[in-house]
VOBA-1610 file (N, C-alpha, C; in pm, whole numbers, padded with zeros to 5 digits, always signed):
BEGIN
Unk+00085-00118+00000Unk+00000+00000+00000Unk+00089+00123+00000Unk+00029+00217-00052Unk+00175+00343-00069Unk+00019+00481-00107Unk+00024+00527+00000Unk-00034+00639+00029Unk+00043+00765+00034Unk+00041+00819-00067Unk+00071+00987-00105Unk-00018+01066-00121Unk+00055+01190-00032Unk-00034+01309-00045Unk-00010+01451-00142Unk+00002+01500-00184Unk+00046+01625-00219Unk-00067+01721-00160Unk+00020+01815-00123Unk-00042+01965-00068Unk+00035+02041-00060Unk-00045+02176-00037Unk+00009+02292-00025Unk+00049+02320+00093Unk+00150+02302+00103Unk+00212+02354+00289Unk+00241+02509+00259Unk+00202+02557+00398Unk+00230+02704+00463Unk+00165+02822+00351Unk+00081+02792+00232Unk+00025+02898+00181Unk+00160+02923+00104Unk+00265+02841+00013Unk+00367+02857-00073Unk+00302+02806-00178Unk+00187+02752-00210Unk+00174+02684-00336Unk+00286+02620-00387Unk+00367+02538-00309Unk+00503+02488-00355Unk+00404+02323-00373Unk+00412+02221-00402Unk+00323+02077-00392Unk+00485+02001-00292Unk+00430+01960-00201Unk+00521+01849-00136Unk+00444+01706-00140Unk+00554+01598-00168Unk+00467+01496-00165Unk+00525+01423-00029Unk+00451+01346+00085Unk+00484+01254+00173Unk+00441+01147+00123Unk+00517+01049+00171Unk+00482+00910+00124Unk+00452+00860+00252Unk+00369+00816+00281Unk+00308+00827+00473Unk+00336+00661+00468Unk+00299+00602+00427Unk+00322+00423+00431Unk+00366+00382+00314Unk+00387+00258+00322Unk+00453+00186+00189Unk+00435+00023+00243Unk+00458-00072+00124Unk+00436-00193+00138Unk+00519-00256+00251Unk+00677-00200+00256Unk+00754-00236+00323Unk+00831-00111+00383Unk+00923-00156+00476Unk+01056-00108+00494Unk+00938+00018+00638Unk+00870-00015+00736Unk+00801+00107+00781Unk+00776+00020+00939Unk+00773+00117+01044Unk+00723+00043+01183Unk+00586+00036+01212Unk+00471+00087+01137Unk+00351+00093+01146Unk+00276-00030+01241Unk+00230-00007+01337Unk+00188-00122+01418Unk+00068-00068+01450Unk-00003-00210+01496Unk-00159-00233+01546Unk-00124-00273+01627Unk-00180-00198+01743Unk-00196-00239+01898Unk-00293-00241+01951Unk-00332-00367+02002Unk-00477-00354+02100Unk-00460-00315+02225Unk-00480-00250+02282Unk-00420-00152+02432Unk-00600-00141+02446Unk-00615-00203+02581Unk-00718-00164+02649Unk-00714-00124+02848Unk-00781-00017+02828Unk-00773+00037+02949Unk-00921+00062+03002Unk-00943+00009+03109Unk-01050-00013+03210Unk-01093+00101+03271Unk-01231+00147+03266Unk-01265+00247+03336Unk-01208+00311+03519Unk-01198+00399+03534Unk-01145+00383+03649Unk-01228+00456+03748Unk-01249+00457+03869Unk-01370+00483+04006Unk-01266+00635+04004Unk-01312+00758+03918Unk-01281+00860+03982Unk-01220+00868+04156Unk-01388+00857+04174Unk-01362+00870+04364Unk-01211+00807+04439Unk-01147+00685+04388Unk-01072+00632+04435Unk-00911+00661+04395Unk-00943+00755+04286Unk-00785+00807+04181Unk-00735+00894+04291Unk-00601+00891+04379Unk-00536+01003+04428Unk-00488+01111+04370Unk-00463+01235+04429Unk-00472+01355+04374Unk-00335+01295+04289Unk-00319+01381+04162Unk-00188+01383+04082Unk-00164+01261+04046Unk-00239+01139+04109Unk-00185+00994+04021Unk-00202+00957+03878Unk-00106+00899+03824Unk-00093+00873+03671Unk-00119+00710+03626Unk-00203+00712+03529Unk-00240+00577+03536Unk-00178+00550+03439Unk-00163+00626+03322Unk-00051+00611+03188Unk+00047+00725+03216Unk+00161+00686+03221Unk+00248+00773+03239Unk+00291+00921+03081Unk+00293+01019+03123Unk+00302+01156+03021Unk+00393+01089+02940Unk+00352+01124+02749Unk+00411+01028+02685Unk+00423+01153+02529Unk+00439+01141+02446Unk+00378+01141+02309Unk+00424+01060+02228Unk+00301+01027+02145Unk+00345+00901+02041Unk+00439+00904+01993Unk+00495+00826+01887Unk+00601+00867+01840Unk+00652+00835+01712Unk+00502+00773+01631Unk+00476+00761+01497Unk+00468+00894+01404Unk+00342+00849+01316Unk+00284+00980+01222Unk+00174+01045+01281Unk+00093+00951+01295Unk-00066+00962+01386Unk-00080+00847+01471Unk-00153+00819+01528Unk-00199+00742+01594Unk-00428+00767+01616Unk-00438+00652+01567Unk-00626+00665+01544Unk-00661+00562+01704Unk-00730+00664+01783Unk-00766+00634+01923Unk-00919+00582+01924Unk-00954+00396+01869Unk-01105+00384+01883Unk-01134+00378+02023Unk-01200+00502+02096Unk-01186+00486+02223Unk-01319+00382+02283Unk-01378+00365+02410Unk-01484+00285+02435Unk-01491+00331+02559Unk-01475+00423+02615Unk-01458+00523+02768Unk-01377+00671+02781Unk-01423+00762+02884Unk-01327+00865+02876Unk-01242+00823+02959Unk-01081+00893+02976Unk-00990+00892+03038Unk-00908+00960+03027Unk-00864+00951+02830Unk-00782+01021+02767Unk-00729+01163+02847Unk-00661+01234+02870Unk-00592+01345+02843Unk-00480+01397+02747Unk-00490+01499+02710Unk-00364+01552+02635Unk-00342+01711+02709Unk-00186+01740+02650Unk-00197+01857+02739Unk-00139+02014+02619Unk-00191+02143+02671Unk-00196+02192+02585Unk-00082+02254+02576Unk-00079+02357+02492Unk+00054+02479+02432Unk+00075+02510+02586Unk+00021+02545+02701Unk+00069+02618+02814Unk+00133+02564+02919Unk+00129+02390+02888Unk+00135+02255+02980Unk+00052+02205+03058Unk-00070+02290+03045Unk-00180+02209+03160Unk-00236+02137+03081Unk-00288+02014+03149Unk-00368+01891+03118Unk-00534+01919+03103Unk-00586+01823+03007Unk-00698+01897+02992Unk-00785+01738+02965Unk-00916+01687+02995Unk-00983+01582+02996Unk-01035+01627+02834Unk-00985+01483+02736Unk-01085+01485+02640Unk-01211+01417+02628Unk-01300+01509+02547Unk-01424+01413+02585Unk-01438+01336+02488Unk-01515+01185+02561Unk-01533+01087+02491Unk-01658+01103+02419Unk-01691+01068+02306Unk-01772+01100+02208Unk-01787+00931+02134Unk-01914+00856+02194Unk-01928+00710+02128Unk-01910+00712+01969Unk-01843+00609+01945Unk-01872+00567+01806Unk-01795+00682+01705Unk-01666+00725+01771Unk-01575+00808+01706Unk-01455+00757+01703Unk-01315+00796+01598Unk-01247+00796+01609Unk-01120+00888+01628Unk-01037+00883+01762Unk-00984+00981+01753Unk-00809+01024+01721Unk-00772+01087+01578Unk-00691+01103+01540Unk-00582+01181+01612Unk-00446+01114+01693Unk-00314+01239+01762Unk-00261+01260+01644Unk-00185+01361+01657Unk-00067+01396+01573Unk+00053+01347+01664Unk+00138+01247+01602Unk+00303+01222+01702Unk+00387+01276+01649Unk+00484+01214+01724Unk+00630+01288+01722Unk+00673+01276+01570Unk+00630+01206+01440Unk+00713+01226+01325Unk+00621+01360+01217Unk+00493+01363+01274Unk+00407+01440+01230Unk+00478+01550+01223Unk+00523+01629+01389Unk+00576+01715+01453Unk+00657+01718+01343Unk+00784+01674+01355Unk+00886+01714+01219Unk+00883+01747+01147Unk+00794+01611+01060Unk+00753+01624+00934Unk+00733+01831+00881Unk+00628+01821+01026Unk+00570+02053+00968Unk+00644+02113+01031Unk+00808+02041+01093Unk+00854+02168+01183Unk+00775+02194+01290Unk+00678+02151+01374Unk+00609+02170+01465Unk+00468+02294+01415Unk+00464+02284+01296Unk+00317+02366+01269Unk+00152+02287+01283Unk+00181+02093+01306Unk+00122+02085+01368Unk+00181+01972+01490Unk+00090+02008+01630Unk+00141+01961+01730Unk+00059+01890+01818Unk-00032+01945+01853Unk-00126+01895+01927Unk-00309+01987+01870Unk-00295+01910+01725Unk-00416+01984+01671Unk-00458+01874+01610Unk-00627+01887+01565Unk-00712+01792+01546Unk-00675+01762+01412Unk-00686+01631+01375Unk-00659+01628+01198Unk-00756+01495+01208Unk-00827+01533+01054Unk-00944+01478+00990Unk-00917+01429+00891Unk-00923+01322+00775Unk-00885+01291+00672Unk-00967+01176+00650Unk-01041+01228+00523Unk-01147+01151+00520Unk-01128+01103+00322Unk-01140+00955+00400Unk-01108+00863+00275Unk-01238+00839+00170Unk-01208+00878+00061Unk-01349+00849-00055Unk-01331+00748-00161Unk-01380+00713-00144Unk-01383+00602-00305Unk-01312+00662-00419Unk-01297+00606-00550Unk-01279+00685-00628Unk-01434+00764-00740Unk-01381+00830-00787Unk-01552+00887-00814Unk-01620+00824-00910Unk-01577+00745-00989Unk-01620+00663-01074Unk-01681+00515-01023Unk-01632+00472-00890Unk-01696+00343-00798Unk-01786+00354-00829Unk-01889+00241-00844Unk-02033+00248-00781Unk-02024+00200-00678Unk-02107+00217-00575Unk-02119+00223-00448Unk-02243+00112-00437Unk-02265-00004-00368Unk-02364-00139-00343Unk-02334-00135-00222Unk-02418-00219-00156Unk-02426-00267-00014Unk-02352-00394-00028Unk-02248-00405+00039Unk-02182-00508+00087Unk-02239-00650+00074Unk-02339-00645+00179Unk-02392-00779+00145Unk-02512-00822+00043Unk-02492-00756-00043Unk-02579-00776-00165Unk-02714-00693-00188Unk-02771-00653-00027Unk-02885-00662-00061Unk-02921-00469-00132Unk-02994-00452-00108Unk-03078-00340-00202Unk-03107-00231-00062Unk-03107-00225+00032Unk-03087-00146+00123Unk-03116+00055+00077Unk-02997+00052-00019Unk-02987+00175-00030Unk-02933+00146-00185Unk-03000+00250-00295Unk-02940+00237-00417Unk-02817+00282-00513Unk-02745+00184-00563Unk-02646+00192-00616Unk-02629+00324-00663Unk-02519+00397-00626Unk-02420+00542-00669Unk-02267+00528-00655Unk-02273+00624-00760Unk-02111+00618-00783Unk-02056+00693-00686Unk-01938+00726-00616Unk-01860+00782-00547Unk-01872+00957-00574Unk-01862+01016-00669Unk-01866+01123-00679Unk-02062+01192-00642Unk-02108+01119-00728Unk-02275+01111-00675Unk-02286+01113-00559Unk-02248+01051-00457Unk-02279+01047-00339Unk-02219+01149-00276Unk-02104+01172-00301Unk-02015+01317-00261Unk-02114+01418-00270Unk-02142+01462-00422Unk-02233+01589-00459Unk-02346+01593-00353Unk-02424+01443-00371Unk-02560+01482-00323Unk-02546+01527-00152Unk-02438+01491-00067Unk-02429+01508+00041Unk-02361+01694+00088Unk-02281+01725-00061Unk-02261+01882-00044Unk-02366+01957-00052Unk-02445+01875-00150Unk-02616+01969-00133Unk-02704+01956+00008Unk-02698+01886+00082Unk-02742+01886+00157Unk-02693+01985+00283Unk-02570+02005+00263Unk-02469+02111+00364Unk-02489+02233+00335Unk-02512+02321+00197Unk-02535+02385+00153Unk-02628+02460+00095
//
């Protein structure tokens, strides 16, 4: 798999391309890390249940299933993120950081994957559910609806 981006960094209209993964030669790992709700009432003041860290990939995608999370901001104070069911939540790590020189650091990033526009689009398991559209169709009809 070999995912490239080109964009416009910093408002130069210059095109940079990253090559974010590749078939080989990359540390990209899946980790199942689960962490157990914890009894507020019983947490001592200042105790750390994951010790202060930052990743140290590209991103890291957080399917969470409880709150706990913290991250901390530009000033160093810690701040509770909220858990939001049935989301996923994207960090920026430590190669991200580089990658922009630190332009981004601890900011939200969204990247949302589309078909190509020519797909037609079916229900998985065959059935008729919802009717066949192509990728770009479904794009449009959903900007009309925003707009």
């Amino acid at each position: 798999m070999d995912l490239r981006c080109d964009v416009n960094v910093y408002e130069t209209n210059k095109p940079v391309s990253l090559y974010l993964l590749q078939a080989e030669g990359n540390n990209s790992t899946l980790r199942p890390l689960y962490y157990p709700p914890v009894n507020r009432e019983t947490v001592k003041e200042d105790q750390l249940r994951c010790g202060e860290h930052s990743d140290y990939g590209s991103i890291t995608l957080l399917f969470s299933t409880s709150e706990g999370l913290q991250v901390q901001r530009r000033s160093g104070e810690f701040m509770d993120v909220p858990y939001v069911p049935g989301t996923v939540l994207i960090n920026i790590a430590d190669i991200m950081q580089r990658w922009t020189a630190d332009r981004f650091v601890s900011v939200s990033l969204a990247f949302f994957v589309m078909p190509d526009d020519e797909a037609l689009i079916t229900c998985c398991d065959g059935s008729n559910k919802y009717p066949p559209v192509t990728g770009a169709d479904h794009f449009a009809e959903r900007l009309t609806g925003l707009y």
